[in-house]
N, C-alpha and C positions, 0 to 999 in steps of 0.2 A: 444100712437097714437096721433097725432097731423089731426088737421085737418084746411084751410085754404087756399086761394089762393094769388098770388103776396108773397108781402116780408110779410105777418102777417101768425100766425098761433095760434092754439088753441090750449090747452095742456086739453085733457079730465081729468076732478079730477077722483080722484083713486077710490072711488066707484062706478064712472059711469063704469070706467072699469071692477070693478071684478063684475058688475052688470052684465055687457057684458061677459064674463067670463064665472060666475054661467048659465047663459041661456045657452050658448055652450053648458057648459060642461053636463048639464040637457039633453039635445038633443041625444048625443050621439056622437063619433068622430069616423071618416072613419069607420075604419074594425070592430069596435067594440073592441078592445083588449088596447084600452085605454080609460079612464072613470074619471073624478073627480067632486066633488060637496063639498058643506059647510061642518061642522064637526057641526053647529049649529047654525040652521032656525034662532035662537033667536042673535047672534051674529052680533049687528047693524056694527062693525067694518070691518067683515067681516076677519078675521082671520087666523083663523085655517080652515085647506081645509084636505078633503081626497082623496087618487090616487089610479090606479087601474092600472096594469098593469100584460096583460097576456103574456107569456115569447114566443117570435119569434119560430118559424118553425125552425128545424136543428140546433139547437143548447141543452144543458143540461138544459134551460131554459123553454124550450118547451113544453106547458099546464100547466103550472104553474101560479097559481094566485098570483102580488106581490103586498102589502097593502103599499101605501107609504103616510108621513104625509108633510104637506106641511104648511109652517109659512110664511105669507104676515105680516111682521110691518108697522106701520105707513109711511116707507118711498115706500112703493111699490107702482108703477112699476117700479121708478126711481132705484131701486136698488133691486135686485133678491131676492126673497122669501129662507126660511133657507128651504131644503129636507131633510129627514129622511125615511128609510125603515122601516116598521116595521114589516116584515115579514125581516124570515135570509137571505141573499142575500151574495154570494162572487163576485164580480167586482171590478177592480185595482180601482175605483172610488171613493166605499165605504166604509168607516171605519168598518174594521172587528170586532170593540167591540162598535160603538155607533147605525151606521145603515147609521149614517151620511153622505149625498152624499158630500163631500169635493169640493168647488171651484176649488183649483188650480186647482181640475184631472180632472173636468167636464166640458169643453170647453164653454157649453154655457152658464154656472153661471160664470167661468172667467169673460169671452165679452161680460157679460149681455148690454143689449140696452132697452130702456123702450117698445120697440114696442114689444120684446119677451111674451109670456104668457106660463103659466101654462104647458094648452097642446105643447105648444112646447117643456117644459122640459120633460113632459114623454113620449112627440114622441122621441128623442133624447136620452132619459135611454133605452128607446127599441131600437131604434139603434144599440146604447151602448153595451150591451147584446150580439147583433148578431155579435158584433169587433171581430177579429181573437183574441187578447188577452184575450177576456170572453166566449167564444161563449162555449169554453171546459172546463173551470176551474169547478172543483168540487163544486160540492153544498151542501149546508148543506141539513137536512133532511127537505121535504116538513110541512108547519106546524107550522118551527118552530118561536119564533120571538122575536126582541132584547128587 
């Protein structure tokens, strides 16, 4: 997020962000079926984050709760956080043996942009989900995780 008017602008440093972040995500987002916070209160870096994502309407996805882990390094927001499910998930997206949401497959970890956050990447995995090419793929058994 930049902030600034004419030719100057201000580049928020990165904990003001996931300061801004953590408050969202503590709130709650739209419909309820997406959710994240710290992995831990004590963590001054700000780190390690946990996702929450419940599976779209009509699809084999559908009331299922998926746990995803989420890694901000030092260079974030300039450069997209690593994702990981860790609940079992099949989508052409993620790695069927690490949990791993892969870049290249993942449109908006590609074309990351600094003004992206968090909730946008697991508004966009729920999307994801609902694609004609996941919406049907078989799922592992509820439960289980990599």
């Amino acid at each position: 997020m930049t902030l600034g008017s004419g030719g100057s602008s201000v580049v928020v440093p990165r904990n003001f962000r996931l300061l801004e972040e953590l408050e969202r995500g503590e709130k709650g987002i739209g419909d309820g079926t997406v959710s994240y916070g710290m992995d831990d209160g004590d963590d001054i870096y700000m780190r390690s984050w946990t996702g929450t994502i419940i599976g779209p309407h009509n699809t084999v996805h559908e009331g299922r709760i998926y746990q995803l882990k989420l890694f901000c390094d030092k260079d974030y927001p300039e450069k997209p956080p690593s994702v990981r499910f860790h609940s079992r998930i099949n989508m052409t997206c993620v790695n069927h043996e690490t949990g791993v949401v892969e870049p290249k497959k993942f449109g908006i970890l590609a074309n990351w942009q600094r003004e992206y956050t968090m909730e946008d990447i697991l508004t966009q995995l729920k999307k994801e989900m609902a694609a004609p090419q996941n919406r049907k793929l078989v799922q592992p058994p509820e439960g289980t995780y990599f």
